[in-house]
C-alpha positions as a Markdown table, in Angstrom:
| # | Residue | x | y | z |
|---|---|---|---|---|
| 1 | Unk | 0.0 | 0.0 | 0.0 |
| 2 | Unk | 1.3 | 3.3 | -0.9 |
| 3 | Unk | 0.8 | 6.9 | 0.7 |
| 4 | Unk | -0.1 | 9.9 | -1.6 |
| 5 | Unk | -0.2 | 13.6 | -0.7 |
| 6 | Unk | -2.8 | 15.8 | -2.4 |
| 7 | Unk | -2.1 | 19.5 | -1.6 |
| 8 | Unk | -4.8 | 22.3 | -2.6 |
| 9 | Unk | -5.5 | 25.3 | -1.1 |
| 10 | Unk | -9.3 | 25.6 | -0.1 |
| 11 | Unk | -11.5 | 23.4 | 1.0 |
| 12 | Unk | -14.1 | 24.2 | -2.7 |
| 13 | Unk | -10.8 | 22.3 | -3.9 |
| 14 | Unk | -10.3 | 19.8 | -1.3 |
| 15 | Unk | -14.2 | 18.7 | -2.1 |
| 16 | Unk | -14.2 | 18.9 | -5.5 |
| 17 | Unk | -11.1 | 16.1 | -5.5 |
| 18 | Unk | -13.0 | 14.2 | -2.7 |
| 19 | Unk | -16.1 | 14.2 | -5.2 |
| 20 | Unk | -14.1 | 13.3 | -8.1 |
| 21 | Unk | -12.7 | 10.2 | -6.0 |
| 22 | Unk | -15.0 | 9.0 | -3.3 |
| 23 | Unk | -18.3 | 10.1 | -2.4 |
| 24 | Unk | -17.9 | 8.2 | 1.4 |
| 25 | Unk | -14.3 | 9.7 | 2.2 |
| 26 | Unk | -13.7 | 10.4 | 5.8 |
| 27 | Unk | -12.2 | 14.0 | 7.4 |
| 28 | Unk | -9.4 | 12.9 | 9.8 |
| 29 | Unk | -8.9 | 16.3 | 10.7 |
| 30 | Unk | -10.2 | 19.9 | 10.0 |
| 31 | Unk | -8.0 | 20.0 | 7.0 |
| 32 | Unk | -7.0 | 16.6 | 6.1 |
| 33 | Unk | -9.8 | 14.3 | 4.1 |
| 34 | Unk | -8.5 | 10.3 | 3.9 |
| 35 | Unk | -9.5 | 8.5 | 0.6 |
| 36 | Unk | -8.5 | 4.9 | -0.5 |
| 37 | Unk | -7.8 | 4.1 | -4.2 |
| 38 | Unk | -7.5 | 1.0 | -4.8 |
| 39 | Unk | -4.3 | -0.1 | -2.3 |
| 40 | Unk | -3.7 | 3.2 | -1.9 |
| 41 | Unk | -4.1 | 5.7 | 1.3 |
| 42 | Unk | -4.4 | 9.3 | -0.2 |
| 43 | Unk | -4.7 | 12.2 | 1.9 |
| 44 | Unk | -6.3 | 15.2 | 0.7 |
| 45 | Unk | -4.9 | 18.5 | 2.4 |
| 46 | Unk | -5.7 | 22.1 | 2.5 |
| 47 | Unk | -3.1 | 24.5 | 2.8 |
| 48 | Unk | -4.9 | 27.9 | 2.7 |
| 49 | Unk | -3.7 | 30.3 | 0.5 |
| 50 | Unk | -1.0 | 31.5 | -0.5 |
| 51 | Unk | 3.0 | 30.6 | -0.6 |
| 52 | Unk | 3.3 | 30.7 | 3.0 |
| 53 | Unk | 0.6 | 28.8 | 4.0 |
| 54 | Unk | 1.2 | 26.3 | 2.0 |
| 55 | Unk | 4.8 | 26.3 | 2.9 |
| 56 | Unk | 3.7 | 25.8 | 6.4 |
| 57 | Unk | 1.4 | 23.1 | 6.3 |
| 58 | Unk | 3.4 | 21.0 | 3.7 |
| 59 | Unk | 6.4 | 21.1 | 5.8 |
| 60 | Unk | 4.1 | 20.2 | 8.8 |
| 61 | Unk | 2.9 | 17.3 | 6.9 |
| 62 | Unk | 6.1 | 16.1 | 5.9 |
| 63 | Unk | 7.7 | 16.2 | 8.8 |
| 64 | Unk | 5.6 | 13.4 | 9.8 |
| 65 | Unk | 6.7 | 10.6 | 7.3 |
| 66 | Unk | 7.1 | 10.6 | 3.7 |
| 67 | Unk | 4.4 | 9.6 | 1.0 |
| 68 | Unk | 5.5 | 7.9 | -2.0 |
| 69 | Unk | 4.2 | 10.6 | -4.2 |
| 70 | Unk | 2.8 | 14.4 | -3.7 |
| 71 | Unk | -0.3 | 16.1 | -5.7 |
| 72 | Unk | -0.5 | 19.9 | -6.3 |
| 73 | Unk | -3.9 | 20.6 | -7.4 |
| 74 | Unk | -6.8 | 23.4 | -7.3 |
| 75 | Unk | -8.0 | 26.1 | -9.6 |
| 76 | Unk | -5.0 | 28.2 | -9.4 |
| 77 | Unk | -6.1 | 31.9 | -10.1 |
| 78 | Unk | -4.5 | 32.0 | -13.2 |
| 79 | Unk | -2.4 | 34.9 | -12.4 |
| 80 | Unk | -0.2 | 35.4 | -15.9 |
| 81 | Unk | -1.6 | 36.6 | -19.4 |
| 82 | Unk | -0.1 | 33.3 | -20.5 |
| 83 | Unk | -2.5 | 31.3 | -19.2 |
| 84 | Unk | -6.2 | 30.5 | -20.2 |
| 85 | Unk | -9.0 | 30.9 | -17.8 |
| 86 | Unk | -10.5 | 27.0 | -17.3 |
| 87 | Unk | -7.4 | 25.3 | -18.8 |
| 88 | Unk | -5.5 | 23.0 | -17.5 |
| 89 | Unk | -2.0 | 23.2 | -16.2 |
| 90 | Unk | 0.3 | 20.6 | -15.4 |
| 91 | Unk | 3.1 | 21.5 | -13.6 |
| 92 | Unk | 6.7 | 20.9 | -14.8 |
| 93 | Unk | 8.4 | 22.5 | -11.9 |
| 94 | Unk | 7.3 | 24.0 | -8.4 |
| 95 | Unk | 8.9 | 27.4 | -7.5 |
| 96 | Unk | 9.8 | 28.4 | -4.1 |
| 97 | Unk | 7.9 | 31.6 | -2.8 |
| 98 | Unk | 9.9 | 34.0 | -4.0 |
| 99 | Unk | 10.3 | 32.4 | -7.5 |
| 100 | Unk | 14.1 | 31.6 | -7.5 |
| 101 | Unk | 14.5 | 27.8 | -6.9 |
| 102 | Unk | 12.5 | 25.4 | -8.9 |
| 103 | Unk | 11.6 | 21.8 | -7.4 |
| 104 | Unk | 11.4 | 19.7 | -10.9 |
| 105 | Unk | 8.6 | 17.8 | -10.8 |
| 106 | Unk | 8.7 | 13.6 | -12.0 |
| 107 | Unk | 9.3 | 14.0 | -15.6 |
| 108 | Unk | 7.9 | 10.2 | -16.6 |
| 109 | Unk | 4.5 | 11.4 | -14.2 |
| 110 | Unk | 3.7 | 14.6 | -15.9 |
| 111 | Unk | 4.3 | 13.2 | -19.4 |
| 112 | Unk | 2.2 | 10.7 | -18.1 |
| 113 | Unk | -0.5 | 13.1 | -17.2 |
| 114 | Unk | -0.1 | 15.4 | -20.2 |
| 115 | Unk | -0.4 | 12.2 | -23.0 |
| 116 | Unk | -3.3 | 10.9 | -21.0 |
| 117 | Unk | -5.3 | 14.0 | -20.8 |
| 118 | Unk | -4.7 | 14.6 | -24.6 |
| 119 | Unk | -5.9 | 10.9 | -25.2 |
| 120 | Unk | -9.3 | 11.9 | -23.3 |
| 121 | Unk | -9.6 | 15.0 | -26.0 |
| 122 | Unk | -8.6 | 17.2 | -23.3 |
| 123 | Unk | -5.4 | 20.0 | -23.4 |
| 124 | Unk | -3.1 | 20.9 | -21.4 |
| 125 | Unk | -0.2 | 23.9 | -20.5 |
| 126 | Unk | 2.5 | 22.4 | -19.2 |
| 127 | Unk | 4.5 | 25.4 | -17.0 |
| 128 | Unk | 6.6 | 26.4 | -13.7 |
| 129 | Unk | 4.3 | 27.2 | -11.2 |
């Protein structure tokens, strides 16, 4: 059994990945919904908004153990001229708060991700977040 991280910032987001998932999911905490897929334990955490925030609770949360594999997900605000409102965006890299240091993410995943949403009709941006 593996151990997944999902990290989004509100709980619209944390519910609308719940929904998506399982309908009978249980809340371990006031921001922390448990899910099973398949053999695997996902957690579902809200991090509030914002670098900080999300700083905070992620290194909370992994300080605890580490998961086999981490989620960043939600509906992202969008906040460059580069990128359409309602499209997807896949992330290639996670940048730091202040935008200097870039955490690549698993190549062989996001290609993954990227040739299976185009399969299903559906496109994507892939981009540095």
């Amino acid at each position: 059994m593996s151990l997944l991280y999902v990290f989004v910032a509100t709980k619209a987001e944390a519910d609308s990945v719940v929904r998506t998932v399982d309908r009978n999911a249980r809340r371990s905490g006031p921001t922390e919904i448990m899910l099973q897929i398949g053999p695997n334990e996902v957690m579902v955490t809200t991090t509030g908004i914002g670098p900080r925030q999300a700083r905070a609770r992620a290194e909370q949360l992994l300080s605890k153990g580490r998961p086999e594999g981490v989620i960043i997900t939600g509906s992202c605000g969008s906040l460059t001229e580069t990128l359409v409102e309602g499209g997807l965006v896949i992330y290639t890299d996670c940048l730091s708060g202040d935008g200097r240091q870039a955490v690549p993410c698993s190549a062989p995943l996001t290609g993954l991700v990227i040739e299976r949403l185009h399969s299903e009709g559906l496109g994507c941006t892939p981009a540095a977040i």
